[in-house]
FIPA-340870 format. One record per residue (C-alpha): x, y negated, z negated; residue number from 1. Coordinates in steps of 0.5 Angstrom, whole numbers, plus 500, padded with zeros to 3 digits. Layout:
FIPA-340870
<pt c1="X" c2="Y" c3="Z" resi="NUM"/>
...
END
This chain:
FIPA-340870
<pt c1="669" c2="299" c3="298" resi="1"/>
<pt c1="675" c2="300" c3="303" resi="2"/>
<pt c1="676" c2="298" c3="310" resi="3"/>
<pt c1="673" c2="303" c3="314" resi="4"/>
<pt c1="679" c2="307" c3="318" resi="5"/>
<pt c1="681" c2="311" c3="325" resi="6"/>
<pt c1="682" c2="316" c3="321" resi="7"/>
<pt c1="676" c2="316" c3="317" resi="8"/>
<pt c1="672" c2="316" c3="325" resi="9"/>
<pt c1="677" c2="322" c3="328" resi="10"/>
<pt c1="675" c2="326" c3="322" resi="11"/>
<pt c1="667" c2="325" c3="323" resi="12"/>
<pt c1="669" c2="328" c3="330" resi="13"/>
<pt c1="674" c2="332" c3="328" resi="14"/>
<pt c1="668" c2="335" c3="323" resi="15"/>
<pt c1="663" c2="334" c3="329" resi="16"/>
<pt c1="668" c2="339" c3="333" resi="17"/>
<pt c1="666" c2="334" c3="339" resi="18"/>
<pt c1="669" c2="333" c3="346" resi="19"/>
<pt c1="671" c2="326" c3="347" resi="20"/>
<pt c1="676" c2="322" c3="350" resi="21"/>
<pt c1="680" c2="316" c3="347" resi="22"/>
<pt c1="682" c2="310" c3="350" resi="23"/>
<pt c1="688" c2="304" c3="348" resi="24"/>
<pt c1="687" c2="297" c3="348" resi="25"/>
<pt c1="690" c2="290" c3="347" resi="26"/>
<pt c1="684" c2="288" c3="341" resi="27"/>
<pt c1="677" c2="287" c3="344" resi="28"/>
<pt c1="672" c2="283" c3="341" resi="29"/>
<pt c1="668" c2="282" c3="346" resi="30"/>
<pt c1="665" c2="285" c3="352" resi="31"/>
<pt c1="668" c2="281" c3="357" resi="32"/>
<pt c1="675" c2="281" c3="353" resi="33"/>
<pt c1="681" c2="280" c3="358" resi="34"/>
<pt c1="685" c2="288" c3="358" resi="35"/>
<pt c1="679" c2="291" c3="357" resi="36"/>
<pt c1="679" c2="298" c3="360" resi="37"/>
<pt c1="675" c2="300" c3="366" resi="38"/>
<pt c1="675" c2="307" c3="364" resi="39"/>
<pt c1="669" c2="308" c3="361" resi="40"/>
<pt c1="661" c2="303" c3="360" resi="41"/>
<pt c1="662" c2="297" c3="356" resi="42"/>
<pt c1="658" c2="296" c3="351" resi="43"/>
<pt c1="657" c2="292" c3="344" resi="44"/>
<pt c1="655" c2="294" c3="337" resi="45"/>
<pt c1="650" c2="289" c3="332" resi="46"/>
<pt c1="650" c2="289" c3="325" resi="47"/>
<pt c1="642" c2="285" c3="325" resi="48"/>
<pt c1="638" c2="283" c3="320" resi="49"/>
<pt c1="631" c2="281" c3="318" resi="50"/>
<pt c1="631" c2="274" c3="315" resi="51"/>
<pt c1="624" c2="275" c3="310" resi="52"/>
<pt c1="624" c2="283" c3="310" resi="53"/>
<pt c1="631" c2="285" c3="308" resi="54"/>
<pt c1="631" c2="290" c3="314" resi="55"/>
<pt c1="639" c2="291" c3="318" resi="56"/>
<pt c1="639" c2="294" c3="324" resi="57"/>
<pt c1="645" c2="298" c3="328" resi="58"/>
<pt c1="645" c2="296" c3="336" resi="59"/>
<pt c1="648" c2="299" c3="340" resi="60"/>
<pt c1="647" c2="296" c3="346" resi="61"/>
<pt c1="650" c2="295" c3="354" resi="62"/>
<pt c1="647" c2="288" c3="355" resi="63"/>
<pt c1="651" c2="283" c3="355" resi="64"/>
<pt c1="646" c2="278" c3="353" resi="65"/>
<pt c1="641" c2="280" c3="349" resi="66"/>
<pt c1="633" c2="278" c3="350" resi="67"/>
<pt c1="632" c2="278" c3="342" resi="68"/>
<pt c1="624" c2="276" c3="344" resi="69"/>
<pt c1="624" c2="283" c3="346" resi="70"/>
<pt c1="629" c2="287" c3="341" resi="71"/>
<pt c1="624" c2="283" c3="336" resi="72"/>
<pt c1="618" c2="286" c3="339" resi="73"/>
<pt c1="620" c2="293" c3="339" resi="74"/>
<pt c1="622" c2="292" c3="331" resi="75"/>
<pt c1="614" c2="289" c3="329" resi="76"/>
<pt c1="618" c2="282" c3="327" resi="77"/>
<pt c1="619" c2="276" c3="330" resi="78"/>
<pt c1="625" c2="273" c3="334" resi="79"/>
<pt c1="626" c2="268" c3="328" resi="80"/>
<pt c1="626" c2="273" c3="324" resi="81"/>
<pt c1="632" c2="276" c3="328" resi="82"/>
<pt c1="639" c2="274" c3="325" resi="83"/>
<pt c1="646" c2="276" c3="325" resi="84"/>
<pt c1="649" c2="279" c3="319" resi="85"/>
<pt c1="655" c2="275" c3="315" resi="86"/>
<pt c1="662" c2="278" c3="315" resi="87"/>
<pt c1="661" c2="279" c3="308" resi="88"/>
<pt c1="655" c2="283" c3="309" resi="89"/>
<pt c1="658" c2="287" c3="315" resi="90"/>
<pt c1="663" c2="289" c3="310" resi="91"/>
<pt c1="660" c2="290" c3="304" resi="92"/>
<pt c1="654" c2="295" c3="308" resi="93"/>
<pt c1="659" c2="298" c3="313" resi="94"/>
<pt c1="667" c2="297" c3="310" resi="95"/>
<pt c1="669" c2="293" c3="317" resi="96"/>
<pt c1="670" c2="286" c3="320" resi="97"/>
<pt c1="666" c2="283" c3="326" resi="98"/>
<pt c1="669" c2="286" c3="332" resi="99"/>
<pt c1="669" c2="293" c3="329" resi="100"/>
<pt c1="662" c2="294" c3="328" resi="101"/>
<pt c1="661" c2="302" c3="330" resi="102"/>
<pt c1="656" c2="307" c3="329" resi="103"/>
<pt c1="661" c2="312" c3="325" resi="104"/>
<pt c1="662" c2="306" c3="319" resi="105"/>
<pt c1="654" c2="308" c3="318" resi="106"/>
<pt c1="657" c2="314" c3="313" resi="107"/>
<pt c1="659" c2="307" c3="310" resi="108"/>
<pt c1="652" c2="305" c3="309" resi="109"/>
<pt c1="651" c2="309" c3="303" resi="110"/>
<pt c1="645" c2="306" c3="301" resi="111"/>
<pt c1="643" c2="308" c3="307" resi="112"/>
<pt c1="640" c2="301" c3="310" resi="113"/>
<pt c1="642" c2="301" c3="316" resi="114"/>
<pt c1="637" c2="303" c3="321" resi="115"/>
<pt c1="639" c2="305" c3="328" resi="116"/>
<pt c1="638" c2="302" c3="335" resi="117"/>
<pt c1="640" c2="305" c3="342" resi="118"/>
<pt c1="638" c2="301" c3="349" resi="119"/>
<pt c1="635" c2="307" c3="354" resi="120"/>
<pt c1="640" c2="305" c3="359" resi="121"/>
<pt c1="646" c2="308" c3="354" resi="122"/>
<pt c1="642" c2="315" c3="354" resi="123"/>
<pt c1="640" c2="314" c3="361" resi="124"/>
<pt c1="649" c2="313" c3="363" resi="125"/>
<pt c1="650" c2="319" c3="358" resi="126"/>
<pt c1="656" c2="316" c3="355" resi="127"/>
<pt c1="657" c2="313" c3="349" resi="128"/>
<pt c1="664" c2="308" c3="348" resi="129"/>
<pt c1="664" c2="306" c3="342" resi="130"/>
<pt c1="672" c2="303" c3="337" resi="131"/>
<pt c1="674" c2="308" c3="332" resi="132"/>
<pt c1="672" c2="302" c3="325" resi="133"/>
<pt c1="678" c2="299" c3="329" resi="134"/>
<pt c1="679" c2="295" c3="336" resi="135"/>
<pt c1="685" c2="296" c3="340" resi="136"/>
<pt c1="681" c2="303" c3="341" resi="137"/>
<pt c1="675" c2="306" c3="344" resi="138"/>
<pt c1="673" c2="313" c3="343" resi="139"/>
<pt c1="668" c2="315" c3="350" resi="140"/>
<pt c1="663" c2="321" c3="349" resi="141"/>
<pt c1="656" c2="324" c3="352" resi="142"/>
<pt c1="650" c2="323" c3="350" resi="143"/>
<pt c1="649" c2="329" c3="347" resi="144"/>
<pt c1="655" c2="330" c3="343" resi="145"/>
<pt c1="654" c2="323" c3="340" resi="146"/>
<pt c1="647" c2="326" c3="338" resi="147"/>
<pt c1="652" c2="331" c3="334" resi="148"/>
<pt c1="655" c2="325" c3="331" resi="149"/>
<pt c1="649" c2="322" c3="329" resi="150"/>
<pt c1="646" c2="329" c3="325" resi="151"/>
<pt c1="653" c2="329" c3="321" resi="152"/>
<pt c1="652" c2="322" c3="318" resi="153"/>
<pt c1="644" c2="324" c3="318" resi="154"/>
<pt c1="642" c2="318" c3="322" resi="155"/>
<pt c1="635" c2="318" c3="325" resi="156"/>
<pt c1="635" c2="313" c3="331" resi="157"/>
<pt c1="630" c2="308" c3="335" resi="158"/>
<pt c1="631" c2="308" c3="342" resi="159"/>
<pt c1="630" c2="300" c3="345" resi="160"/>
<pt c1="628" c2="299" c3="353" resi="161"/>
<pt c1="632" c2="297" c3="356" resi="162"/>
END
């Protein structure tokens, strides 16, 4: 598989025809990385995966640091059965690095076995600030036109209380 690409991100908006705004910065790989932009709400993405049931999970998250007793919970798992993805997984599911994890590289996922998470709070900010399959860029949108993207990859999505 190639590696997932800006462009292949901006075509998805393209395709979508949704307003967004799109930010550039030094490479970002965490929240909390010195040079990220105050323009927009900080969030993160995790690619996760069940240890015995082979389930991945997308989260798209605003916490910092993450109550995975209470993620697990609401996926019917245990917290030990919670864990971070490989690199080789990342790439091999979504064709990107750690760092880069997004929800338009999901139209990788051809096999479609990611499943989708957002935490309320993200809905109940009304914006989505997501890197493009690369991270020295943040595209920020609405809610609502984030949805638009999610029906173009055909990407149903399980809302986690924050």
């Amino acid at each position: 598989m190639k590696d997932a690409t800006e462009k292949q991100a901006l075509d998805l908006l393209e395709r979508t025809k949704v307003s967004y705004q799109r930010f550039t910065h030094p490479p970002l790989h965490h929240l909390g990385d010195q040079g990220a932009p105050t323009d927009f709400v900080p969030m993160k993405n995790l690619l996760l995966k069940t240890k015995r049931a082979g389930q991945y999970y997308l989260y798209l998250t605003m916490q910092d640091r993450i109550d995975f007793g209470v993620l697990a919970k609401e996926l019917n798992t245990s917290k030990s059965q919670l864990q971070m993805t490989s690199a080789d997984e990342l790439f091999d599911l979504m064709a990107v690095t750690p760092g880069t994890v997004n929800p338009f590289a999901l139209e990788n996922d051809q096999n479609r076995q990611i499943h989708f998470l957002v935490d309320q709070a993200i809905i109940d900010t009304d914006q989505v600030a997501v890197h493009p399959n690369q991270n020295e860029a943040t595209i920020v949108m609405t809610w609502a036109a984030f949805l638009k993207v999610l029906d173009e990859l055909g990407e149903d999505y399980q809302i986690i209380p924050s």
